[in-house]
C-alpha positions as CSV (number, residue, x, y, z in Angstrom):
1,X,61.9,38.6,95.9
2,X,62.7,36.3,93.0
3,X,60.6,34.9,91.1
4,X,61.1,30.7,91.1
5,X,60.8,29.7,87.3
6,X,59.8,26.7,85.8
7,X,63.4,24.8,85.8
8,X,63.5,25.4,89.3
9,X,60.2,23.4,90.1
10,X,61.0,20.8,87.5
11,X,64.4,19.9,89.6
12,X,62.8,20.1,93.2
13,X,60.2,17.7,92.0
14,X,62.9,15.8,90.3
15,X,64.9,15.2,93.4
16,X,61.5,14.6,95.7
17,X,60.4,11.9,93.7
18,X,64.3,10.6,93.8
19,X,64.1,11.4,97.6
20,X,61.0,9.6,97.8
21,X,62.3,5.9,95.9
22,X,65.6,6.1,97.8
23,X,63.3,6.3,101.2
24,X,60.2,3.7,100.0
25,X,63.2,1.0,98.6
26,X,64.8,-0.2,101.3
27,X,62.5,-0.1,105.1
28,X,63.5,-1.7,107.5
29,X,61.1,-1.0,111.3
30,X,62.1,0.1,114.1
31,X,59.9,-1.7,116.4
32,X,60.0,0.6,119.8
33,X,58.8,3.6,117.5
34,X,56.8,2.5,114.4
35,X,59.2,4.2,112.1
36,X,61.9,2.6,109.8
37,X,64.9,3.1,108.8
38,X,65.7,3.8,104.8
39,X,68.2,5.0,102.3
40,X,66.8,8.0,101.6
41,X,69.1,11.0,103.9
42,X,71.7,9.4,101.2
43,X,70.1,11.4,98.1
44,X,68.6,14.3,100.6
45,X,72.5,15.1,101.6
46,X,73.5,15.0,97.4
47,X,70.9,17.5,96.9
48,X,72.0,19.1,99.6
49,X,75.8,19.3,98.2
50,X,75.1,19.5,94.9
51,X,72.1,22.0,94.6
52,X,71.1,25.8,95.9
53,X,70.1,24.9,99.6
54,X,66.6,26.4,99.1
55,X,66.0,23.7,96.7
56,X,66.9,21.0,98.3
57,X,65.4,22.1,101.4
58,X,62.2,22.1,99.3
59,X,63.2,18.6,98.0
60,X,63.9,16.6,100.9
61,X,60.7,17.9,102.5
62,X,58.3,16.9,100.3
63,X,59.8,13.9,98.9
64,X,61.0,12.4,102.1
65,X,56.9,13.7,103.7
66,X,55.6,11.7,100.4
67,X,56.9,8.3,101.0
68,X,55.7,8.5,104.9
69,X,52.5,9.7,103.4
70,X,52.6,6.9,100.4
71,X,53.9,4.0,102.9
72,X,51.3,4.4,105.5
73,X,53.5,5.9,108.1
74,X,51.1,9.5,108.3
75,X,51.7,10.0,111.8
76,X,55.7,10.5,110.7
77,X,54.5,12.7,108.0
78,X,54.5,15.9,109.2
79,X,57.7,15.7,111.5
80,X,59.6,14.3,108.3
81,X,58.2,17.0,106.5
82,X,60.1,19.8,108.9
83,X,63.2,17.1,110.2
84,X,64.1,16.3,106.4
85,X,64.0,19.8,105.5
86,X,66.3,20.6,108.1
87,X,68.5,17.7,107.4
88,X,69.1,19.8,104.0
89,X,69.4,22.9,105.3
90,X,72.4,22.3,107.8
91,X,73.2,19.5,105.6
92,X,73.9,22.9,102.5
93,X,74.8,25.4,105.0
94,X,78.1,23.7,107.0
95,X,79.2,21.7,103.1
96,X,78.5,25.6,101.7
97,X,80.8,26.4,104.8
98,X,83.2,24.3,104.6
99,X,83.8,23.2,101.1
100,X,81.6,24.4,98.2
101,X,84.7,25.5,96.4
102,X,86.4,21.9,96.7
103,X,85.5,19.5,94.2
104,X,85.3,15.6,93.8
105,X,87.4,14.0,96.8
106,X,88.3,17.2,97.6
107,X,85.2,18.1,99.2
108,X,84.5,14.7,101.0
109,X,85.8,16.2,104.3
110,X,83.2,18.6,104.4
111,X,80.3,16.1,102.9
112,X,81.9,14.3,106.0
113,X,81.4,17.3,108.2
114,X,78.2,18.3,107.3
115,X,76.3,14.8,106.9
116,X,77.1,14.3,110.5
117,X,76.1,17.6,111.5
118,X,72.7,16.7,109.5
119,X,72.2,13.6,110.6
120,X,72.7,14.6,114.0
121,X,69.8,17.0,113.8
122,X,67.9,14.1,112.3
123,X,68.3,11.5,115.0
124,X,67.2,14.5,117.7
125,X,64.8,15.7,115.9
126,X,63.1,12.1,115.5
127,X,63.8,11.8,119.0
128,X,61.8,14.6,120.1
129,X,59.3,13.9,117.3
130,X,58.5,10.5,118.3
131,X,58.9,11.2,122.3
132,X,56.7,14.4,122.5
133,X,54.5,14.5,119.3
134,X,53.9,11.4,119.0
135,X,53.8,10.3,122.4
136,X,56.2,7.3,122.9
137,X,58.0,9.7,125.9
138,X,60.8,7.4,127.0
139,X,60.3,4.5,124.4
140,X,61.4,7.1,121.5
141,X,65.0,5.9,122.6
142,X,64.6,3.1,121.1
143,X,64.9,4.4,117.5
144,X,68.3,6.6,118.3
145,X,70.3,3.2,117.2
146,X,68.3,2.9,114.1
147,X,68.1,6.6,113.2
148,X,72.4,6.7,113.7
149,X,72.6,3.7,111.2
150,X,70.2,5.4,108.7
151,X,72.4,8.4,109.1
152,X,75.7,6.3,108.9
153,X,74.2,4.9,105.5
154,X,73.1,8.1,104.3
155,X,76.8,9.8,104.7
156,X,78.2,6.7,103.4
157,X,75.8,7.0,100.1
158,X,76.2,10.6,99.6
159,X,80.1,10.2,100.4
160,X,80.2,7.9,97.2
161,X,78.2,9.5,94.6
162,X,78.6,13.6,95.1
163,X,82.2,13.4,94.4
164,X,81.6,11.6,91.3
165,X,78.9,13.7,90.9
166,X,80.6,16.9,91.2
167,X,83.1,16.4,88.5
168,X,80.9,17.0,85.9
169,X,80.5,20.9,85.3
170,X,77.5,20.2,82.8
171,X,76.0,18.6,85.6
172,X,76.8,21.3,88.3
173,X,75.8,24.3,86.0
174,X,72.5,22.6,85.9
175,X,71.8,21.6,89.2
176,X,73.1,25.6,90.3
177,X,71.1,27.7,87.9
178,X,69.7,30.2,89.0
């Protein structure tokens, strides 16, 4: 197994605390579930494109987990923690799939592709979160809408910035050392 060095912590901590701001900025409630919607799947989808998918995995995690934790929402904390994660995970895996090699515009059908794919797994997986865990059952429906808009924005942000992003190798030899 490798050994995770210094660099590597530095930029997952990095990323969770930008995760973190993005999500704590801009809340807006969703009423029928106690949970809100916020900006921050836009930066968890450009770690996810730009970064080694362990790390941003890592990232959106904790960062996303921190502003429930630091907003007061600590009943959504745990369930971010696993549901942001995965947002990263399929969020690297199908862009890794479909267009790692593609830079700039290039790649924004497959940022396309994947946020959607990500997103998707958010909305479900706050569905089931909120309907099962926490125990809203039926009322959990309620938050679909919100959660397809926070995905919507987040796709839109990371549709925007990665490409620019992405153009600059200094920046990409960075954010995929090793």
């Amino acid at each position: 197994m490798k050994k995770i060095g210094t660099f590597q912590v530095v930029l997952v901590a990095l990323f969770a605390a930008l995760i973190c701001v993005a999500t704590m900025l801009v809340q807006i409630p969703i009423p029928a579930t106690g949970g809100y919607v916020n900006l921050g799947d836009g930066v968890i989808l450009i770690a996810a494109f730009l970064m080694q998918p362990v790390y941003a995995v890592a990232a959106a995690g904790l960062g996303s987990m921190l502003a429930d934790l630091l907003a007061g929402y600590v009943s959504f904390a745990p369930g971010t923690l696993v549901i942001k994660a995965g947002v990263a995970l399929v969020g690297a895996l199908v862009f890794k799939a479909l267009g790692k090699e593609k830079k700039g515009a290039a790649a924004l059908p497959a940022m396309i592709i994947a946020g959607v794919c990500a997103e998707a797994l958010m909305v479900l997986g706050y569905f089931f979160y909120e309907a099962v865990v926490l125990g809203v059952g039926a009322g959990a429906a309620g938050g679909i809408l919100g959660n397809v808009g926070q995905g919507i924005a987040g796709i839109a942000v990371a549709g925007m910035v990665a490409p620019v992003l992405m153009k600059n190798e200094e920046l990409n030899n960075i954010l995929r050392r090793k």
